[in-house]
C-alpha positions as CSV (number, residue, x, y, z in Angstrom):
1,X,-92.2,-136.1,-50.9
2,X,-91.9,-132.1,-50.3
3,X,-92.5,-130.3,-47.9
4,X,-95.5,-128.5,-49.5
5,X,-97.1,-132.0,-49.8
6,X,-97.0,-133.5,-46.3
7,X,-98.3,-130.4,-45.0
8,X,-101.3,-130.3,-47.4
9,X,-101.9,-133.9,-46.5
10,X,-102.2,-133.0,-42.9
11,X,-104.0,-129.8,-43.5
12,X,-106.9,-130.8,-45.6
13,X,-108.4,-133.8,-43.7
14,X,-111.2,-132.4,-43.5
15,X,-112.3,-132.0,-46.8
16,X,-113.4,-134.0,-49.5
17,X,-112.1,-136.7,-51.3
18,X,-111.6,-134.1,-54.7
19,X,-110.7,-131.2,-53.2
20,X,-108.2,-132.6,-50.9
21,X,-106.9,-134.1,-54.0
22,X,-106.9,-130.8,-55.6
23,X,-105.1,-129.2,-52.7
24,X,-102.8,-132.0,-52.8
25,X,-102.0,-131.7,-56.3
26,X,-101.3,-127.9,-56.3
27,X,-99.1,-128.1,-53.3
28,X,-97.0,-130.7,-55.4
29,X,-96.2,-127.7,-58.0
30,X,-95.4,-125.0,-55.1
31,X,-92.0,-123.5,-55.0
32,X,-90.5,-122.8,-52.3
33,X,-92.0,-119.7,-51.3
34,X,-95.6,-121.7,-51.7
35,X,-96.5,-120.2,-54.7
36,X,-97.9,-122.7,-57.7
37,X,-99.0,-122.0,-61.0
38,X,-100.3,-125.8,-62.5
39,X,-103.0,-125.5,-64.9
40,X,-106.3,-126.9,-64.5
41,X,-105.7,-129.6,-67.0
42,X,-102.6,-130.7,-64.9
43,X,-104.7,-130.5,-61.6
44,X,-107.0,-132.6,-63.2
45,X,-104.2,-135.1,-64.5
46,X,-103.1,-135.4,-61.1
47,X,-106.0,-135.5,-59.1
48,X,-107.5,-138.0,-60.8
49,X,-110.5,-135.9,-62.0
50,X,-112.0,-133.9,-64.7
51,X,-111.2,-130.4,-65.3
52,X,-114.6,-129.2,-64.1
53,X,-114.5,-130.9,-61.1
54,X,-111.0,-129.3,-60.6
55,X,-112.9,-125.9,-61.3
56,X,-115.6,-126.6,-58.9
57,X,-112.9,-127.6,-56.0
58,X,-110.7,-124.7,-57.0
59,X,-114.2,-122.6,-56.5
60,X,-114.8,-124.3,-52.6
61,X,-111.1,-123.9,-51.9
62,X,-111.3,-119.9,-52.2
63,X,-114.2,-119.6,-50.8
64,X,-113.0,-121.6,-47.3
65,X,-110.1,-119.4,-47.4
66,X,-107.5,-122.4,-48.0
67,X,-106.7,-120.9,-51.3
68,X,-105.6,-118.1,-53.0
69,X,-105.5,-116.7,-56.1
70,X,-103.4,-114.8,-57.3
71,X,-103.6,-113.4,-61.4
72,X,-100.9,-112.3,-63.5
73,X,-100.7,-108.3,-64.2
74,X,-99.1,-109.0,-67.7
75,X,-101.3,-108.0,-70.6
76,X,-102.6,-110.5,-71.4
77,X,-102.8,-112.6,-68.5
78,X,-100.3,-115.5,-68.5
79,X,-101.0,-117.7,-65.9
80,X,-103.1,-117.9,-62.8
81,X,-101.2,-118.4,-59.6
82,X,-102.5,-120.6,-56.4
């Protein structure tokens, strides 16, 4: 188990059952400087929910300041980074 993972295990306690999943499931994607870039569908896929629910958790995670997002400058976009 990395690093990234049994930190965000600690670290989201206090959330709910999806979003900690979420959390979890991004911080399994992270490289080593803590940057991840898993889509939606594989968030979902590993969380064990739909990929609306994974929106709406991705959505609460921002907004508690536990996530970040950060977008690709490249035109157009390629990925979306946590």
């Amino acid at each position: 188990m990395s690093a990234a993972v049994k930190f965000a295990l600690l670290a989201t306690r206090d959330l709910g059952k999806n979003e900690r999943a979420v959390a979890i499931a991004i911080a399994a994607h992270a490289n080593h400087e803590g940057n991840a870039w898993p889509s939606v569908a594989t968030i979902a896929e590993y969380a064990g929910c739909s990929e609306r629910t994974v929106q709406r958790c991705l959505a609460k995670l921002v907004q508690l300041g536990r996530l970040v997002v950060s977008r690709s400058l490249a035109s157009p976009p390629a990925s979306t980074g946590w």
